[in-house]
LOTI-178951 format. One record per atom (N, C-alpha, C, O): x, y, z. Coordinates in pm, whole numbers, padded with zeros to 5 digits, always signed. Example, Ala and Ser with C-alpha at 12.3 -4.5 7.8 and 13.67 -1.06 7.14 Angstrom:
% LOTI-178951
+01319-00569+00780+01230-00450+00780+01320-00330+00780+01424-00332+00846+01285-00225+00708+01367-00106+00714+01290+00003+00787+01341+00114+00804
***
This chain:
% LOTI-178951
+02405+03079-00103+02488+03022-00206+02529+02883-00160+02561+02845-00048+02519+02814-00278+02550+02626-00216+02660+02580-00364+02671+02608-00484+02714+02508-00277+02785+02382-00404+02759+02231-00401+02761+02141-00318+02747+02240-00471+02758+02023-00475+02837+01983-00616+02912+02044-00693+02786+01862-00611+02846+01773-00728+02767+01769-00845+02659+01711-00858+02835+01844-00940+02744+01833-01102+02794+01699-01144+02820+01594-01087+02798+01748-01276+02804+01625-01342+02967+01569-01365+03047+01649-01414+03000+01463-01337+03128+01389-01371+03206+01457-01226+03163+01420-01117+03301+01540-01230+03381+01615-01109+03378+01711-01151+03471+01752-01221+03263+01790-01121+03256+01939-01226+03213+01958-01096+03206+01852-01033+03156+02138-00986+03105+02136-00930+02968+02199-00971+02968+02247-01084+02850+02207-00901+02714+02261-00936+02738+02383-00853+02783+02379-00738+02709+02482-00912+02724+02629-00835+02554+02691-00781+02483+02742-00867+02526+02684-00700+02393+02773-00714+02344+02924-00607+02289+02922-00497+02389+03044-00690+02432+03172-00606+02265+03196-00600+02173+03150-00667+02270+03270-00511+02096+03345-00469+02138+03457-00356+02224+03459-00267+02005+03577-00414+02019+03641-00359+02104+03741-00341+02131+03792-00233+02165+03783-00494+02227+03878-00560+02128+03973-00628+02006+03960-00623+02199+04078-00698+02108+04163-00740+02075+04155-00880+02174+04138-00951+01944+04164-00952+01893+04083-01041+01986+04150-01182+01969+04271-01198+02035+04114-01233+02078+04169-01375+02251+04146-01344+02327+04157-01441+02295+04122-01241+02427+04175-01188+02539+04102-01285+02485+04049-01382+02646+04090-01283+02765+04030-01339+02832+03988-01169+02845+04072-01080+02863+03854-01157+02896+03849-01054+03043+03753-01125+03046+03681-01225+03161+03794-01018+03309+03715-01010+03255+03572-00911+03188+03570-00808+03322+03449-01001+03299+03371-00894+03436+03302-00912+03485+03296-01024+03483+03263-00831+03598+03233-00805+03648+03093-00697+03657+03112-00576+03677+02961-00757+03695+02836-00700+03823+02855-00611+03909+02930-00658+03848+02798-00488+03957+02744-00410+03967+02603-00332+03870+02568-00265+04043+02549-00337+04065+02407-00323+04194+02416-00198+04283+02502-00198+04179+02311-00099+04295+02302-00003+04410+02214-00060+04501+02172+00011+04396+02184-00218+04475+02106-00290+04584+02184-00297+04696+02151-00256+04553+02299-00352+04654+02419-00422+04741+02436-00315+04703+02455-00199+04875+02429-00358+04971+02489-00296+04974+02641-00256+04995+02686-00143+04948+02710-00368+04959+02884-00396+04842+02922-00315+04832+03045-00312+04743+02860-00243+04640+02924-00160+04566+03036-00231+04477+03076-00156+04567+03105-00351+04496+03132-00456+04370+03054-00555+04377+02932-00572+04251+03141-00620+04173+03074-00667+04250+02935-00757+04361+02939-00811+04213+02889-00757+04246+02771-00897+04120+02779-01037+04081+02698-01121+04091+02904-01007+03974+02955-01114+03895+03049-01081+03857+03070-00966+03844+03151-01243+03746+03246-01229+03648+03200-01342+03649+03139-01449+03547+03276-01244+03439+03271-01403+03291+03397-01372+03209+03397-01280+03301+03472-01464+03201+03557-01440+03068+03498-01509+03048+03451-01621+02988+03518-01399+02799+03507-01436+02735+03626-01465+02761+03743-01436+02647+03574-01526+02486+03694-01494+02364+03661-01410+02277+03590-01461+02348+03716-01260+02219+03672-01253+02097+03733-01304+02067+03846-01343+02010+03574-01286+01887+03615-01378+01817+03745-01269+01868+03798-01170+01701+03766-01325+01613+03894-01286+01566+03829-01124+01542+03901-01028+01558+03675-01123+01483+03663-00920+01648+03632-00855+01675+03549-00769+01715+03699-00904+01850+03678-00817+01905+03619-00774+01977+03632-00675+01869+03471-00891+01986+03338-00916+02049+03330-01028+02045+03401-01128+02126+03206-00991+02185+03171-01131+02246+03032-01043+02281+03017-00926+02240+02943-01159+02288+02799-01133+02365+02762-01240+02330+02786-01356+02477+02702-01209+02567+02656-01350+02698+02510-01300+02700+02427-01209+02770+02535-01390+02804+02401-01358+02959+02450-01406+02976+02481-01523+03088+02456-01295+03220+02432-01354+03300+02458-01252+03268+02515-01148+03433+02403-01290+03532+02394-01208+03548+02215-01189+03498+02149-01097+03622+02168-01290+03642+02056-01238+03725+02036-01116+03805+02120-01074+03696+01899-01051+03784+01912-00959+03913+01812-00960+03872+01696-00964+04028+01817-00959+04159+01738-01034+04201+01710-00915+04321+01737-00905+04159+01671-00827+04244+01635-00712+04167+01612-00543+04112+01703-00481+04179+01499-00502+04075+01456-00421+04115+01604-00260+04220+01657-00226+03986+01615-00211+03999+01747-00103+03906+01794-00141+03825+01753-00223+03913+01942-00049+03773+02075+00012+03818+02122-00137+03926+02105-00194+03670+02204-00193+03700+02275-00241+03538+02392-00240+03424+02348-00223+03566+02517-00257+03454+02611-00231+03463+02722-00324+03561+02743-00396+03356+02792-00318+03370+02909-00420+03348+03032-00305+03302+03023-00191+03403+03160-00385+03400+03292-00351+03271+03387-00437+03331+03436-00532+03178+03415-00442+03091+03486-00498+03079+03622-00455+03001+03644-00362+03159+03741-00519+03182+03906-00486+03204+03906-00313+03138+03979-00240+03283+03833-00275+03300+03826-00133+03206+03751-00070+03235+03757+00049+03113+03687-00083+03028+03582-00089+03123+03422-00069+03172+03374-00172+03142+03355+00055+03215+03218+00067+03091+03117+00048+02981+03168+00066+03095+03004+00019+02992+02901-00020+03047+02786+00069+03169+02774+00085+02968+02710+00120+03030+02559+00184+03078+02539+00081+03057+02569-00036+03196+02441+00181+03267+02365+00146+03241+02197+00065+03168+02121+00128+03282+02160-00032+03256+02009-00075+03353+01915-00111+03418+01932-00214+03377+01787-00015+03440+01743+00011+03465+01615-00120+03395+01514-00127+03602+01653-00236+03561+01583-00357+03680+01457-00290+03767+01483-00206+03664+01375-00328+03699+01196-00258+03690+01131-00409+03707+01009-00405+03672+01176-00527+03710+01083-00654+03554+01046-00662+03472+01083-00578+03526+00973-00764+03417+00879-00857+03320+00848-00739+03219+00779-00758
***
């Protein structure tokens, strides 16, 4: 599982290596947040070769931010603005 930079300050999500058909929780955290809680959910479907790539979670505030995929952690990406 990887993150980078989609489009504008959105992040690019790309999970692999889940199980093909699945509903997976994915869930953003940022060292911005005070509350140390996600600052977002969003459930997927992966496709049948056991990806899925998508695009969300803007990011509102310069810092780390990473996703959680069903207990699944992703690097970290370091958002610094424009």
């Amino acid at each position: 599982m990887a993150i980078d930079r989609g489009h504008g300050n959105e992040l690019n999500i790309k999970l692999a290596g889940f199980a093909p058909g699945a509903e997976v929780t994915v869930s953003v955290y940022t060292d911005t947040s005070a509350s140390g809680g996600p600052a977002g959910q969003k459930s997927v479907s992966v496709k049948d070769d056991g990806t899925c790539e998508f695009g969300a979670f803007p990011m509102d505030a310069h810092g780390a931010y990473w996703v959680v995929a069903d207990g699944v952690r992703s690097n970290s990406y370091q958002w610094a603005g424009k």
